[in-house]
C-alpha positions as CSV (number, residue, x, y, z in Angstrom):
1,X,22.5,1.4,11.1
2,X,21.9,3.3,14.3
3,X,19.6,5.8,14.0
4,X,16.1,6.3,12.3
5,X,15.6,8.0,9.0
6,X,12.8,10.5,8.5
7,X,12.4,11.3,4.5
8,X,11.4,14.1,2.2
9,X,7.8,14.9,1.0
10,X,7.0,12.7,-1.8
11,X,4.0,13.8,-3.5
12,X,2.2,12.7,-6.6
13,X,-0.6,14.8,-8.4
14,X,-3.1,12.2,-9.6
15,X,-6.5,12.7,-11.9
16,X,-8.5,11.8,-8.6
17,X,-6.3,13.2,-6.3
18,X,-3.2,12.9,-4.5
19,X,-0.7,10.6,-3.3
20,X,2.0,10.9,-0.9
21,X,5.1,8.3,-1.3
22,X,6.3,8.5,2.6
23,X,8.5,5.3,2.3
24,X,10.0,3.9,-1.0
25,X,12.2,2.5,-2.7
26,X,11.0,1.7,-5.5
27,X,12.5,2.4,-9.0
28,X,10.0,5.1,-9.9
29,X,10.0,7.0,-6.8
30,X,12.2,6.8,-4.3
31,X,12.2,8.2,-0.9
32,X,14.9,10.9,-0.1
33,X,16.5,10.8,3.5
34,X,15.9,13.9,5.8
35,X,17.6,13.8,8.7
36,X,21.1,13.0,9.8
37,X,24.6,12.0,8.1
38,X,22.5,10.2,5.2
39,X,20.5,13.0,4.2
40,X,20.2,13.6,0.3
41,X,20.5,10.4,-0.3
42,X,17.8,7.7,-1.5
43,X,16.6,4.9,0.5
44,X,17.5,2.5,-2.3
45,X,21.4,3.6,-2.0
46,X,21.1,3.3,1.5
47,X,19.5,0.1,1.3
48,X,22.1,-1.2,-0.8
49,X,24.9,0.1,1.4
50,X,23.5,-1.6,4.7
51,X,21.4,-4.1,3.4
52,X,20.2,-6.5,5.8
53,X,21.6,-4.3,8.8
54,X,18.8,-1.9,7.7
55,X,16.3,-4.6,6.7
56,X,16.9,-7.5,9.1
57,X,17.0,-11.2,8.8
58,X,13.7,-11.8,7.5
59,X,13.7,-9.8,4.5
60,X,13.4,-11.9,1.2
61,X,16.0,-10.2,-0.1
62,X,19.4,-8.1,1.0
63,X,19.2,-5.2,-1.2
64,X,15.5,-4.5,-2.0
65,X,13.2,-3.2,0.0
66,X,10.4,-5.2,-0.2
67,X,7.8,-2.5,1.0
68,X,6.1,1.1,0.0
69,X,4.4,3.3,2.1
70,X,1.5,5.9,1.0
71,X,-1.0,8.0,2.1
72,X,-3.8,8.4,-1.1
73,X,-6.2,11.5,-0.7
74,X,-9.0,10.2,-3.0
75,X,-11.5,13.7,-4.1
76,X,-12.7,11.1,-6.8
77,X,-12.7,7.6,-7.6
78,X,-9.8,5.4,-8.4
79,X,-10.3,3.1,-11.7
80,X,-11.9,-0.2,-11.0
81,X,-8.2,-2.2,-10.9
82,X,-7.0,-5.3,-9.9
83,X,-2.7,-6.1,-9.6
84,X,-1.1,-9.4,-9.7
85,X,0.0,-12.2,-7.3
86,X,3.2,-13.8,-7.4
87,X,1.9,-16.7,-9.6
88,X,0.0,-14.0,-11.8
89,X,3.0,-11.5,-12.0
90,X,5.6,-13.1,-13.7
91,X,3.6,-13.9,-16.6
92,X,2.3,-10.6,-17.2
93,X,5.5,-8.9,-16.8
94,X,4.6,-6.9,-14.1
95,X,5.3,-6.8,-10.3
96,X,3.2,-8.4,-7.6
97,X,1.7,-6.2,-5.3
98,X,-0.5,-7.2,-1.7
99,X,-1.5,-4.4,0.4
100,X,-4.4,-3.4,2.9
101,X,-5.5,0.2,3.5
102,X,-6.3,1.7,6.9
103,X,-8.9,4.7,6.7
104,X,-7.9,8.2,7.7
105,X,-11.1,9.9,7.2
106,X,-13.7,10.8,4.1
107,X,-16.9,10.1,4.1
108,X,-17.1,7.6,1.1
109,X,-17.2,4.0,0.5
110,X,-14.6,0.9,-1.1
111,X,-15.6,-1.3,-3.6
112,X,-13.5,-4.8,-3.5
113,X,-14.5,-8.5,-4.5
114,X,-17.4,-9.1,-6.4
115,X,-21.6,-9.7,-5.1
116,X,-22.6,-13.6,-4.7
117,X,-23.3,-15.5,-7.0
118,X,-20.8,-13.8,-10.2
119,X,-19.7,-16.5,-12.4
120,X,-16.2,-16.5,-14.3
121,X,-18.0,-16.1,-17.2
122,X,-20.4,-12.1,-15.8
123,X,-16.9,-11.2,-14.7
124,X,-15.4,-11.5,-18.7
125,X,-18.1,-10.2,-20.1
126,X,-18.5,-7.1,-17.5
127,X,-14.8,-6.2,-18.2
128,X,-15.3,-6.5,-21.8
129,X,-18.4,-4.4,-22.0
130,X,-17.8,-1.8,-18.9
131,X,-20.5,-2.9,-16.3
132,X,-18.2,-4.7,-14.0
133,X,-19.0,-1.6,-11.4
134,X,-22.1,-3.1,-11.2
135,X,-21.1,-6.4,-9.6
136,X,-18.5,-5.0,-7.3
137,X,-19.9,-4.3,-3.6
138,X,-19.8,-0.8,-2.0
139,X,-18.5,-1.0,1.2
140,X,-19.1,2.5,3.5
141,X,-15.9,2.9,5.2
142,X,-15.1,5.0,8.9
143,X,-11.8,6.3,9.6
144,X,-10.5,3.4,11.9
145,X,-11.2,0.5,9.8
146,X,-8.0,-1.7,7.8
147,X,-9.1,-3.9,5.2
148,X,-6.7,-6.3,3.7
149,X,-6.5,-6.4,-0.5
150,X,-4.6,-9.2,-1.7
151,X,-2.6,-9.6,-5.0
152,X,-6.4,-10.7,-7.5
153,X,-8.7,-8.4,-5.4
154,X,-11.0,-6.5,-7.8
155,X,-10.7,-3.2,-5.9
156,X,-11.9,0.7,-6.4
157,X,-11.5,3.6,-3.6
158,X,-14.4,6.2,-4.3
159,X,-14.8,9.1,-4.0
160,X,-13.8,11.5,-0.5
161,X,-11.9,8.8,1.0
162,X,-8.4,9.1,2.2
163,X,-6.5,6.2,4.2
164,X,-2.5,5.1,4.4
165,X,-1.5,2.3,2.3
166,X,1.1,-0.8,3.1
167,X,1.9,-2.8,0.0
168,X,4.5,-4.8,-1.8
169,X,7.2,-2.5,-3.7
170,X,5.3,-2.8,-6.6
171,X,3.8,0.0,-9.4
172,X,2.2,-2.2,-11.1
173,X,-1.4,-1.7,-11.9
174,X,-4.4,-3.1,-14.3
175,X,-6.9,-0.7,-15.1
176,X,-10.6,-2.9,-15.9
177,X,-12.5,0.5,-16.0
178,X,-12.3,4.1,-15.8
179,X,-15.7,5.3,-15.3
180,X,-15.4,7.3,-18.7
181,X,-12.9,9.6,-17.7
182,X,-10.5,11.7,-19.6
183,X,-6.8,12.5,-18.5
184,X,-5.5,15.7,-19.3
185,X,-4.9,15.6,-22.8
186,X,-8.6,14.7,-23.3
187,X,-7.9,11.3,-24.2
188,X,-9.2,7.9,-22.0
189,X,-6.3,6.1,-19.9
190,X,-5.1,3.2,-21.1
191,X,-7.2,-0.1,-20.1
192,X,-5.9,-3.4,-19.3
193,X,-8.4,-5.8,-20.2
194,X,-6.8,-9.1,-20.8
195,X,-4.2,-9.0,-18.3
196,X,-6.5,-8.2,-15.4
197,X,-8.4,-11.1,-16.7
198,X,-5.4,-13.2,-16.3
199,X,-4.6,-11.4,-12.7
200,X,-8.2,-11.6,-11.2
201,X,-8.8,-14.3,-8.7
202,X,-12.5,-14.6,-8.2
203,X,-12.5,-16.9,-5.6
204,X,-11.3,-14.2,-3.1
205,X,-13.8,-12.7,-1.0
206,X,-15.0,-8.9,-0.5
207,X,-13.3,-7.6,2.8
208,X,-14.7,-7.2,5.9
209,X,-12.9,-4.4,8.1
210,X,-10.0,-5.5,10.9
211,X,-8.2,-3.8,13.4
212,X,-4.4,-5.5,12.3
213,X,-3.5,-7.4,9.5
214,X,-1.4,-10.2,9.3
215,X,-0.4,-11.8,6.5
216,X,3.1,-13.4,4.7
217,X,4.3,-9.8,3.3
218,X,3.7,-7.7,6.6
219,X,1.9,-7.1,9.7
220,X,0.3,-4.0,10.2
221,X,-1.4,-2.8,13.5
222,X,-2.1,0.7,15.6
223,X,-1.1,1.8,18.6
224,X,-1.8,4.8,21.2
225,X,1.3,7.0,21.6
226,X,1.7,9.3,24.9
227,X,4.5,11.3,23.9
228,X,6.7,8.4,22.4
229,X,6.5,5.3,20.8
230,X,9.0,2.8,22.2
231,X,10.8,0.6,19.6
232,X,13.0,-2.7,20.4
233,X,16.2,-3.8,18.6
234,X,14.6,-6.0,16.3
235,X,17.1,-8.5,15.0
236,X,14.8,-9.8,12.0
237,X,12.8,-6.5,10.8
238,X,12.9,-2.8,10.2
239,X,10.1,-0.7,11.9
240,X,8.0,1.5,9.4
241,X,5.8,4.0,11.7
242,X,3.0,6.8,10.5
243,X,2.7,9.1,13.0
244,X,-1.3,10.7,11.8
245,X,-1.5,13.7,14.2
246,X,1.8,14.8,12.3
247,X,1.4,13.2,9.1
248,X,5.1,12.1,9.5
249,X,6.9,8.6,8.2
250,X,9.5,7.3,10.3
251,X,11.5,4.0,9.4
252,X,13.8,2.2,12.0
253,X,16.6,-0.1,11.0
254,X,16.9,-3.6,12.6
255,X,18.8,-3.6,15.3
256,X,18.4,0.1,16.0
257,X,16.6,0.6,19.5
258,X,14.5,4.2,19.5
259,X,12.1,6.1,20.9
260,X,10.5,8.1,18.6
261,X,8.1,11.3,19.5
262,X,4.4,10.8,18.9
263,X,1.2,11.5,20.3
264,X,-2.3,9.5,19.5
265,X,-2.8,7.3,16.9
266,X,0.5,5.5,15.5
267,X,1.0,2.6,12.7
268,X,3.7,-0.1,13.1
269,X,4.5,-2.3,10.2
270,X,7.1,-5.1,10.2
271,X,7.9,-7.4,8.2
272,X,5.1,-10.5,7.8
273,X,7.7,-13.5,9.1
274,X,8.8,-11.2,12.5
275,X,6.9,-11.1,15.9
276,X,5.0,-8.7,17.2
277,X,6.3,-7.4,20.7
């Protein structure tokens, strides 16, 4: 492929808020080219068509994408939720889904891991009874700060927080508790009990906030921008950019060399086996 693909507004109207889909292609959503002689058409055609071309050498497969892309605008809380690893995934039926979150602004707090000193045992009974809230720390967050949520991370975003999202292509998601709410209809969302229970991994440890993250999925860092952001022909990865002055998604095939316009604050994810230049 030689050009980068800008996509359609993706937007999804959500009980706490909003979420914006700026790179996917995953079965339930996917992203709809914008610009050029592939516009109208979804990533995961495209993806297919040019496979590793598009994706590079490193990705684990030729025709999936293995990442998603989204910026959440949080009003209220998310459920207290946890989704699966690879080991976990298969099991359950479900897809396994990493990701880390880099905060755009809000003036609210994360919740993630649990306090010191929770056994096994608190964390089954919490989930059975509703209190596992109470044995999840609140971290305040500032725009600025990336924190890194594995695959068996106990996680909640509160309320007034909004931040971009890199994950796994994954939409798969087990509620542990809903604070009480009611969806539309009047009626409680559905609550995954024994499969988070299978899916949590106590052992992992409440995040602290990073500049970058690195780990075997993707790396993730930001970078100032002075009227363009400068992108080599990578052999081995695509480029996925955020541009946040212009809230705009930009994804550059392997192998395509481009300068893309941007000012200020810019997000570069590749995939986790490539190097950083």
């Amino acid at each position: 492929m030689s050009y980068p693909l800008y996509f359609r507004e993706n937007r999804h109207p959500k009980i706490w808020g909003e979420e914006s889909w700026e790179i996917s292609a995953h079965q339930s959503s996917p992203s709809i080219v914008a610009n050029g002689p592939l516009a109208g058409r979804t990533l995961t055609d495209v993806v297919r068509e040019y496979g590793r071309g598009l994706l590079g050498a490193k990705a684990p497969s030729a025709d999936t994408f293995p990442l998603l892309f989204k910026v959440i605008h949080a009003t209220r809380r998310l459920s207290v939720q946890v989704h699966p690893n690879e080991m976990t995934a298969k099991p359950l039926g479900g897809e396994p889904k990493t990701e880390m979150w880099r905060i755009l602004g809000g003036h609210g707090s994360i919740y993630a891991g649990f306090k010191p000193g929770v056994s096994p045992e608190e964390i089954k009974t919490r989930a059975r009874d509703g209190s596992i809230g109470e044995i999840i720390p609140e971290i305040p967050t500032t725009a600025g700060q990336s924190f890194f949520i594995p695959g068996g991370l106990v996680h909640c975003i509160g309320d007034d927080v909004t931040l971009y999202e890199v994950q796994q292509s994954s939409d798969t998601t087990y509620r542990i508790h809903d604070w009480g709410r009611l969806d539309e209809s009047g009626h409680p969302r559905p609550i995954h009990i024994d499969e988070s229970l299978v899916a949590i991994d106590p052992s992992i440890p409440a995040p602290a906030p990073q500049d970058a993250v690195d780990c075997p999925f993707f790396r993730f860092r930001a970078v100032t921008a002075n009227g363009t952001v400068s992108i080599p022909a990578r052999a081995d990865t695509f480029t996925a950019l955020y541009i946040v002055e212009a809230q705009q998604s930009v994804l550059v095939p392997a192998n395509c060399k481009a300068e893309i316009p941007a000012t200020g604050t810019v997000f570069e994810t590749i995939l986790g086996a490539a190097e950083l230049n």
